[in-house]
C-alpha positions in Angstrom: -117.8 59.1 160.8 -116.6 59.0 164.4 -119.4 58.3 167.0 -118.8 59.0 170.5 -121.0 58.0 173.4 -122.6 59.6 176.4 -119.6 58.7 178.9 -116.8 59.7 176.3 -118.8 63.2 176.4 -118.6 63.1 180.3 -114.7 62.4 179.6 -113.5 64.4 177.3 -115.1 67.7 179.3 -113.4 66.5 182.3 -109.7 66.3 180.5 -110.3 69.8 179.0 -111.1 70.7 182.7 -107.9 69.4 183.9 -105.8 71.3 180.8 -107.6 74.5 181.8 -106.6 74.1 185.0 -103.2 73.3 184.9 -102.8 75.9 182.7 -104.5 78.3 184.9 -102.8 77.4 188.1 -99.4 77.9 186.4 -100.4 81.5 185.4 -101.8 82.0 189.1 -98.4 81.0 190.1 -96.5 82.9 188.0 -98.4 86.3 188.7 -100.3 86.3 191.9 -98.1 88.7 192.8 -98.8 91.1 189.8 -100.6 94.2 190.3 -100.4 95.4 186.4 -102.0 94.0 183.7 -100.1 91.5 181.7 -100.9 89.2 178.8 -100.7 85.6 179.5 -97.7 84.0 177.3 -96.4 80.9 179.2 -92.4 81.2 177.9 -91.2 78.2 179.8 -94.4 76.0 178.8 -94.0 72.1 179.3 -95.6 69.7 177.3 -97.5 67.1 179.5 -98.9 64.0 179.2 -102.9 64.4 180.1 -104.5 60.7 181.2 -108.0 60.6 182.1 -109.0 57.1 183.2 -112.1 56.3 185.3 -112.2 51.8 185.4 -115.8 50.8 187.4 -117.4 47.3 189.1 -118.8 47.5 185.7 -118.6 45.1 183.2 -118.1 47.3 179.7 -115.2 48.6 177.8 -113.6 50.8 179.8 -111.7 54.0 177.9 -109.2 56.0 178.6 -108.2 59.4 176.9 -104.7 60.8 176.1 -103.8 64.4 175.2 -101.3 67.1 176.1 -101.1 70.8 178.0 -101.3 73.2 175.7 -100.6 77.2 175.9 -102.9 79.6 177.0 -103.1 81.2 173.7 -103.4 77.9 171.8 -107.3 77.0 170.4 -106.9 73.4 172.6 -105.3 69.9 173.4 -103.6 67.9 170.9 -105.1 64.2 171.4 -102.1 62.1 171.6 -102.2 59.2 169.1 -100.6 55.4 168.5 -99.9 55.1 172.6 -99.8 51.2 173.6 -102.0 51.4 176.6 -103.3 48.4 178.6 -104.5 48.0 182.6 -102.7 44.5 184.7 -104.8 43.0 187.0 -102.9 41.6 189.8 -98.9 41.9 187.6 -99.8 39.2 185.1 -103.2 39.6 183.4 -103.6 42.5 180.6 -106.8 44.2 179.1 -105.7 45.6 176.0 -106.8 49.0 174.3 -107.6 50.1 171.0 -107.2 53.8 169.6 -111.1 54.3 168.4 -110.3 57.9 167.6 -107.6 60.0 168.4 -106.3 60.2 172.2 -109.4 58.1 173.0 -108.7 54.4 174.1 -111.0 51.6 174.5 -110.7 48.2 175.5 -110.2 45.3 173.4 -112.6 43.2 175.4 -115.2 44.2 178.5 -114.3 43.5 181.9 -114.9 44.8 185.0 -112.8 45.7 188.2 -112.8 43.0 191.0 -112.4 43.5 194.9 -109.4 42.3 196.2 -107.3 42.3 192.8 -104.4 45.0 192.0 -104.8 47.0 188.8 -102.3 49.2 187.3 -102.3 51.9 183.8 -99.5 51.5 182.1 -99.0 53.6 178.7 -96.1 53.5 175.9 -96.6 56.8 174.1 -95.5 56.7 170.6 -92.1 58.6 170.9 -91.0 55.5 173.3 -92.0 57.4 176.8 -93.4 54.8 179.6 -96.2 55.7 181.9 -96.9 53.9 185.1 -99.7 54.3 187.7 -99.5 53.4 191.1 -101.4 49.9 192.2 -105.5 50.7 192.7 -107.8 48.3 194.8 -111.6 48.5 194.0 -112.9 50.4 197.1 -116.5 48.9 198.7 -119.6 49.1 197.3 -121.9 51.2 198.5 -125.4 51.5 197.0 -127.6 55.0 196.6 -130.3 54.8 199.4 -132.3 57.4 197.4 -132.5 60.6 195.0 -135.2 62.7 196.0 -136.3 66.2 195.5 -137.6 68.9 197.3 -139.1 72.4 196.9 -136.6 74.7 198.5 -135.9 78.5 198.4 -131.9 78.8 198.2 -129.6 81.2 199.6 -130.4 83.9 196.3 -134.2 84.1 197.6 -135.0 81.7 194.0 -137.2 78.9 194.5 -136.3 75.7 192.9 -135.8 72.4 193.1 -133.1 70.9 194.6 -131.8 67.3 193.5 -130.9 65.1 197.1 -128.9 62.1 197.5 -129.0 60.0 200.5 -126.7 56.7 200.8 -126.5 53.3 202.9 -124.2 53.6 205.9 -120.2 53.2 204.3 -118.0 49.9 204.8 -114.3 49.9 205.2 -113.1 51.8 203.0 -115.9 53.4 201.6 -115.7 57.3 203.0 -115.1 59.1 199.7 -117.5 59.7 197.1 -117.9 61.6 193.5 -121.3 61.9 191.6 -121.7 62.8 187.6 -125.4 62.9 186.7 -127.3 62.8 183.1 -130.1 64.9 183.1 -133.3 64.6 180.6 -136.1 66.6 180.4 -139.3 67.0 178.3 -139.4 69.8 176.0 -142.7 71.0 174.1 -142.5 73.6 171.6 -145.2 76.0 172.5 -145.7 77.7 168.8 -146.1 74.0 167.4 -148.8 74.3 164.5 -150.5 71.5 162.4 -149.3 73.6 159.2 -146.2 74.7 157.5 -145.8 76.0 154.2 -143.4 75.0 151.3 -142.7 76.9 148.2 -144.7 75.3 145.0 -142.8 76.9 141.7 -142.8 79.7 140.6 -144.1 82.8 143.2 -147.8 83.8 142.0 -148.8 86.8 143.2 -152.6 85.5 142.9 -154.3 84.9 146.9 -156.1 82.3 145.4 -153.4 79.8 144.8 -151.4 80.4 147.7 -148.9 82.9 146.3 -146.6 80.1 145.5 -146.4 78.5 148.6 -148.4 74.9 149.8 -149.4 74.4 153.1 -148.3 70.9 154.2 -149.0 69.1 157.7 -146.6 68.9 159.9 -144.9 66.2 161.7 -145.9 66.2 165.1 -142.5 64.9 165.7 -141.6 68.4 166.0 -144.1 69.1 168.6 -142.5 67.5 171.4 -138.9 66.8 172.3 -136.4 65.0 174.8 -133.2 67.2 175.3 -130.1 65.4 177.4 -127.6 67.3 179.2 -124.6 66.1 181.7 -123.1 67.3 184.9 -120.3 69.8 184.5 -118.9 70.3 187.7 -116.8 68.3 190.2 -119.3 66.7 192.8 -117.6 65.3 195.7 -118.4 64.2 199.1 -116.8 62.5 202.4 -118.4 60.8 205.7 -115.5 61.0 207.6 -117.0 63.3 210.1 -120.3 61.6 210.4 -120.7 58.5 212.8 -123.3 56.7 210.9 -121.0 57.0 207.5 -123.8 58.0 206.0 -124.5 60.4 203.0 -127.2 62.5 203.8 -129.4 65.2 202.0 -126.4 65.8 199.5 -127.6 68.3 197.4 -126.3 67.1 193.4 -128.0 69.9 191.9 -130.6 73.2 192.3 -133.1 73.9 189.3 -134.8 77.2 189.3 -138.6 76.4 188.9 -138.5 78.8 185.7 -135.7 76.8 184.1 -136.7 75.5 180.9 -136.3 71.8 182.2 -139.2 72.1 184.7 -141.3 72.9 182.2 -142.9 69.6 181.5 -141.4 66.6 183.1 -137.6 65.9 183.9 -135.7 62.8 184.4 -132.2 62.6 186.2 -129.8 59.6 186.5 -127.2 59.7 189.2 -124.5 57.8 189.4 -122.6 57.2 192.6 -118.2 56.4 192.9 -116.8 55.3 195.8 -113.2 56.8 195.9 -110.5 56.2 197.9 -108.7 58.8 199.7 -105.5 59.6 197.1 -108.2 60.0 194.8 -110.7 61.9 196.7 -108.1 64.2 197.1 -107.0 64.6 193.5 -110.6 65.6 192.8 -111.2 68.0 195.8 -107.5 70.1 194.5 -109.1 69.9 191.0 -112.1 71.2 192.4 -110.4 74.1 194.3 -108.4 75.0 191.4 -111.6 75.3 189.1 -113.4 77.5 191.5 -113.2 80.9 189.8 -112.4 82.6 193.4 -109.5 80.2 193.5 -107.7 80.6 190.3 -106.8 84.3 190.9 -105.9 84.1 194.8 -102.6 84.7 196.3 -102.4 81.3 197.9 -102.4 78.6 195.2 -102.0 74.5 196.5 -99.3 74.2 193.6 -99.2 71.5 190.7 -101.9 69.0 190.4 -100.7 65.5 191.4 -102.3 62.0 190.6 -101.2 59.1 190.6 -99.5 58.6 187.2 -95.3 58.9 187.1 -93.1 58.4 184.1 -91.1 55.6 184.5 -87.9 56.9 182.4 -88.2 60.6 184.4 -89.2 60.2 187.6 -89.8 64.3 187.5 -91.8 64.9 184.7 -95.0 65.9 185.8 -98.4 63.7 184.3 -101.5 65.2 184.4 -104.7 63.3 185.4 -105.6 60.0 187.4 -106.4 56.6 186.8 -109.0 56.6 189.0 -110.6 52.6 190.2 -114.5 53.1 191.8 -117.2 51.2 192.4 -120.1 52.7 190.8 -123.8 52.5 191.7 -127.0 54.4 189.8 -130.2 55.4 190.5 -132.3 57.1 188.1 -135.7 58.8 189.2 -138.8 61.0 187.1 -140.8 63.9 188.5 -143.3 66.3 186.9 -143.4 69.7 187.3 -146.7 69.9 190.2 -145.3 67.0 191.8 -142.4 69.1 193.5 -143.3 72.8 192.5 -146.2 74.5 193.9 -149.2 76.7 191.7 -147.9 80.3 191.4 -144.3 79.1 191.3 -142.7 81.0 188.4 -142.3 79.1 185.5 -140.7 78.8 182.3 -141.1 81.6 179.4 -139.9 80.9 176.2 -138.9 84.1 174.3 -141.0 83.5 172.1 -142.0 86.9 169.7 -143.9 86.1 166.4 -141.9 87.6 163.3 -144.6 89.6 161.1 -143.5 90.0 157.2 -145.5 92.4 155.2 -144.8 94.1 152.0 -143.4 97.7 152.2 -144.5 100.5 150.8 -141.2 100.4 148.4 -141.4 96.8 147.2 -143.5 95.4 144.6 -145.6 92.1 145.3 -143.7 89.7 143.4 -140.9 91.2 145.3 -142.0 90.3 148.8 -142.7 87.1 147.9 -139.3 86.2 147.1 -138.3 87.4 150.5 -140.5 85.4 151.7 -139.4 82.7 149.5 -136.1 83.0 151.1 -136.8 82.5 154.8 -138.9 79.5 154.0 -136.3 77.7 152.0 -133.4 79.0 154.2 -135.6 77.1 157.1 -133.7 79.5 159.9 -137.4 80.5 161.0 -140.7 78.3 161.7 -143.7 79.1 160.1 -146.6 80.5 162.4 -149.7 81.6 159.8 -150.7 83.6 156.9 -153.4 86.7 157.3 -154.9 88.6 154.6 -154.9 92.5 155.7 -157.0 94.1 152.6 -155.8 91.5 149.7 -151.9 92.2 151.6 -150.6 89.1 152.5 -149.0 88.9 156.2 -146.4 85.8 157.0 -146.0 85.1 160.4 -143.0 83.0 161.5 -141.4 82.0 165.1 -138.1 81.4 166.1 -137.0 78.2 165.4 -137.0 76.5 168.9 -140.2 77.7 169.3 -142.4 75.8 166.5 -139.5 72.6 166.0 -138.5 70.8 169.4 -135.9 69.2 167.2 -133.8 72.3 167.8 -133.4 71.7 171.3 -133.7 67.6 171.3 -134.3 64.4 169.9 -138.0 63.3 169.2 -137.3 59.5 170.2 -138.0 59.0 174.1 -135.0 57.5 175.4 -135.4 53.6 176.0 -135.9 54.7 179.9 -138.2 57.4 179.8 -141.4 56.2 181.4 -144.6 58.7 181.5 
């Protein structure tokens, strides 16, 4: 079985970002000056190489992932397999990779990135193509000052929190910035009960033993739940303009105080990279191009450039960056009343009980094998059992709303603190 962790997650959504775009931009290209509908077949389509590399200050195994374009109509990106891949430090020392699964590369051995060395990508795809990237240095450090939050109504009239970043002053080279976040909140399911119900044999249509069904306790592991999501947009930032070089009241993120991850108490972990400015401004055209009012607009900035050539066809486009950063995190807890205020709207889970009852055409040996059916096909959660004049009545719940499991894990993380 395959496992892939949190940042291969983070990685592979951001290469399926770039595919979309390119793909994308090539049909705004082609028919921005179309006024009648069309279907979008891509005739001339070019298979490219897709590299998504992100090396960090970090010492880790580093990974980089390998695929190719595909055509609009196509289902997705083939992961390109059996490349040779390896990053030189300074033209003589090599970190190896390893194919863990396929496209994804990992190195043979942790290391981090050191200021004042060169580092380079280089990739040998199977089919005897060569792959260069350009010499990176490890821009400066600069640490998070602090993520904060603040109760804010935004420009829609919705009141929310909103997720601020604040940074030291930058050194040097340190003007450029990109933030990815992982996001974890408390979840409690609200129709929780101490009982659920299994089927026992053969259905008995006798109230006295149950009907054929046992009531069990339930695990209160199911009662309370920690759900992990990540950032899925491009968050970028420069202090060029500013004369401190600071990063100030950057705002990562906006949570309406009737989302679901307000509801209890929420945990966010940002983590800062300091770019330099060929990669800065990769990120800013990918982030134009993925803009929804950009993809379809007469004036399109053209094909997607990184850093990345092939060394046996100087013209053949690669898609992606090898990107080097220094990285910095911060990760900070709030609950709900800490930030929001009483009377703030707040979360409503849809939740409706389900009521089963025997019909009028249905016999009630009958009934209870369709009841038998819901409980053992486990798609519902069970709520309680009322006796209307010797008539059984099953009440059930969706399933999110009597098993947290549905929505998370039951384990705190090893850094949630309460």
């Amino acid at each position: 079985m395959m496992i892939v962790d949190l940042n291969t997650r983070v990685a592979y959504r951001k290469v399926d970002l770039l595919i979309k775009v390119l793909v994308l931009s090539m049909i705004c290209i082609i028919f921005s000056r179309c006024v009648e509908p069309f279907e979008a077949e891509l005739e001339d389509f070019e298979n490219y190489l897709v590299v998504n590399s992100t090396v960090t200050n970090e010492v880790k195994h580093h990974q980089v992932l390998l695929s190719r374009t595909f055509k609009f109509e196509e289902d997705g990106p083939v992961k390109e397999e059996n490349a040779a891949v390896k990053v030189i430090e300074n033209g003589s020392v090599e970190y190896l990779f390893e194919e863990t699964s396929p496209g994804l590369y990992q190195s043979v051995q942790e290391f981090a990135i050191v200021a004042g060395r060169e580092y380079q990508l280089s990739i040998k795809t199977a089919n005897g193509k060569s792959y260069i990237s350009e010499k990176e240095n490890l821009p400066d450090e600069v640490p998070i000052q602090e993520v904060s939050t603040r109760r804010i109504v935004n420009d829609d009239n919705e009141i929310g929190v909103a997720i601020i970043v604040n940074t030291f002053g930058a050194n040097g080279n340190s003007n450029y910035y990109r933030y990815e976040y992982e996001e974890t909140y408390r979840y409690n399911a609200p129709f929780w009960r101490q009982y659920d119900i299994e089927v026992n044999g053969e259905i008995v249509p006798d109230p006295f033993i149950n009907y054929g069904f046992d009531l069990v306790e339930r695990s209160e592991e199911l009662k309370t739940c920690y759900v992990t999501s990540f950032s899925n947009s491009i968050l970028i930032n420069n202090t060029n303009n500013l004369e401190e070089g600071k990063v100030v009241s950057f705002l990562l993120n906006f949570i309406k105080a009737d989302d679901i991850r307000l509801e209890d108490r929420y945990s966010i972990l940002v983590r800062q990279f300091v770019q330099n400015l060929e990669t800065h401004a990769f990120y800013e055209q990918l982030k134009t191009f993925s803009e929804s009012e950009s993809l379809f607009s007469q004036v399109q900035p053209g094909f997607i450039t990184g850093n990345i050539v092939s060394e046996s066809n100087k013209n053949e486009p690669v898609v992606g960056i090898f990107e080097v950063s220094s990285i910095t995190e911060n990760r900070i807890f709030f609950n709900r009343e800490d930030v929001l205020e009483e009377g703030d709207p707040g979360y409503v889970e849809p939740c409706e009980v389900i009521t089963m009852k025997e019909s009028m055409r249905e016999t009630l040996t009958d009934f209870l094998e369709r009841v038998r059916i819901v409980v053992v096909g486990n798609s519902l959660s069970y709520h309680s059992l009322l006796l209307d004049f010797d008539k059984p009545e099953f009440n059930f719940v969706p399933k999110s709303c009597g098993d947290c499991t549905e929505y998370g894990k039951s384990a705190p993380p090893d850094f949630w603190k309460d």
